[in-house]
N, C-alpha and C positions, 0 to 999 in steps of 0.2 A: 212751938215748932210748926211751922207751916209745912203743908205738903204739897209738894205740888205735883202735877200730874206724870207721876214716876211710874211709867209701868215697867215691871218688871217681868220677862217670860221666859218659863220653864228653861225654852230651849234657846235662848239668848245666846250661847257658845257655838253652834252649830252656823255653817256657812251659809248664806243668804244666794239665790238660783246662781246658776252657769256654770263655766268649765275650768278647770285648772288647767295648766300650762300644760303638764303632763298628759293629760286627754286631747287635747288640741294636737299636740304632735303625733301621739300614737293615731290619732284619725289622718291624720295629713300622709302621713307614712304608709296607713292602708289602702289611700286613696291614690298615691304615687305608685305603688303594687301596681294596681287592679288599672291604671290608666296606658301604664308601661307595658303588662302583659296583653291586655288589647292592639295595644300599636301593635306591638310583636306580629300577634295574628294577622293585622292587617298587609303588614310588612312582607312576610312569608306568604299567604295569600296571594299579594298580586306579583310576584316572583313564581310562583306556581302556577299561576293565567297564563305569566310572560313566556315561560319555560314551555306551557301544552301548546301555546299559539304557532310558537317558533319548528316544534317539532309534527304537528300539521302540517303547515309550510312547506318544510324540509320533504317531508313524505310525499304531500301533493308533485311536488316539483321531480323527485326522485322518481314516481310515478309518469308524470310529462316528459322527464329527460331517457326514462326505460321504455315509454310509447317509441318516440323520436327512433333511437335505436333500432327496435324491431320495425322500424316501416322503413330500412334504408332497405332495400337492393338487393344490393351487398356487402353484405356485414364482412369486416374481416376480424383475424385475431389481433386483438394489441388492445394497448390502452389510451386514453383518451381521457383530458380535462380541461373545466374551463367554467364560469361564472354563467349567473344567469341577469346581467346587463344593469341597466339602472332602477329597473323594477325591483329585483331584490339582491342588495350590494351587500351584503352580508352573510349570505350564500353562496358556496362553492360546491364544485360536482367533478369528481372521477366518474370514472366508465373501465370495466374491462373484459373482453369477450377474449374468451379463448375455448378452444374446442375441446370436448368431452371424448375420451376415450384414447383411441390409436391417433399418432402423429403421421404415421405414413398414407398413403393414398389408398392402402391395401388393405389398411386396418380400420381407416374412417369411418366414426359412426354418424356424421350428418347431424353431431348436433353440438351447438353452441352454449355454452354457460357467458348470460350477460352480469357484473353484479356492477349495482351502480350504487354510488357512495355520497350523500348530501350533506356535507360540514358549516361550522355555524359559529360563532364565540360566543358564548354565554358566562358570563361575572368569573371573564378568566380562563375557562375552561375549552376544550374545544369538544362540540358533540356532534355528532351524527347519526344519521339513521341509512339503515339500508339495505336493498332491495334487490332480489335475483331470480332470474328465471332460467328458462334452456327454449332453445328457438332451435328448430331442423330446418334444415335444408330439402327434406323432403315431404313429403306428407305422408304421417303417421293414421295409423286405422287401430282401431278401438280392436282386438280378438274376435270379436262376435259379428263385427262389420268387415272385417277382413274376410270370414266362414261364409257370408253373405253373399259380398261381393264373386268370389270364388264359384258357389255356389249357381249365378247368375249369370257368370260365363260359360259354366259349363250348359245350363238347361237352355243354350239358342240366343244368348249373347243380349234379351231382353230384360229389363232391368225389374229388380223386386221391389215392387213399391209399397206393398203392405206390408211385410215379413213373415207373409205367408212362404214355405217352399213352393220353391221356384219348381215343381215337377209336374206330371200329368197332365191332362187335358182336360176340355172340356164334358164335365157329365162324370168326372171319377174321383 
């Protein structure tokens, strides 16, 4: 009987390198996870830029459209709206001043509530930001600057410029 060069070894039944089908997929599967919740983030992310940029915007302009306001004249009560042109077409703007306190002439307190309202469509929705102030019609004095002022007319109608009292003379 001739032999020929039969080797035989130990672990002969045992599978020879690589991957079963089974490991292939379960990696494919963790790699489709992990690739999907990234986009996610990315996704939400710049939906999250889109959304800060737009409400900046909205503010700035909110801001521009409540300067406008306070530098008419005269301001009256009522409301007011309207876009802001071809620069930003996706932006709208109310306005509405009405006066703070007494309606009658008797009761007036001189001062106006402006709030202005800057709207926007965002994936559907509609958002806004918005801003308010109170404008008088007179010129208002701080308590302290009013005591002052007062004060300044009474001691010879010359004006207090350091906020030293305004009394006595020279040498006292």
């Amino acid at each position: 009987m001739l032999m020929r060069n039969l080797r035989i070894t130990p672990h002969s039944s045992r599978r020879q390198g690589g991957f079963t089908l089974v490991e292939l997929v379960v990696a494919f599967l963790i790699l489709v996870i992990g690739v999907t919740a990234i986009l996610e983030l990315v996704s939400q992310s710049a939906l999250n830029a889109r959304y800060a940029k737009d409400k900046t915007t909205a503010t700035v302009l909110a801001q521009q459209k409540l300067e406008e306001l306070l530098a008419q004249q005269e301001l009256t009560a009522g409301e007011m709206e309207g876009d802001f042109g071809d620069a930003y077409p996706q932006f709208r703007w109310k306005a509405q001043v009405s006066e703070v306190g007494g309606e009658t002439s008797e009761t007036s307190t001189g001062l106006l509530q402006i709030v202005v309202v800057v709207e926007w469509q965002d994936r559907g929705q509609t958002r806004s930001v918005q801003l308010e102030t109170l404008q008088s019609s007179v010129p208002l004095l701080h308590p302290q600057e009013a005591m002052t002022q007062q004060a300044t007319t009474a001691a010879g109608g010359f004006p207090n410029i350091g906020g030293f009292p305004a009394q006595g003379g020279v040498g006292q």
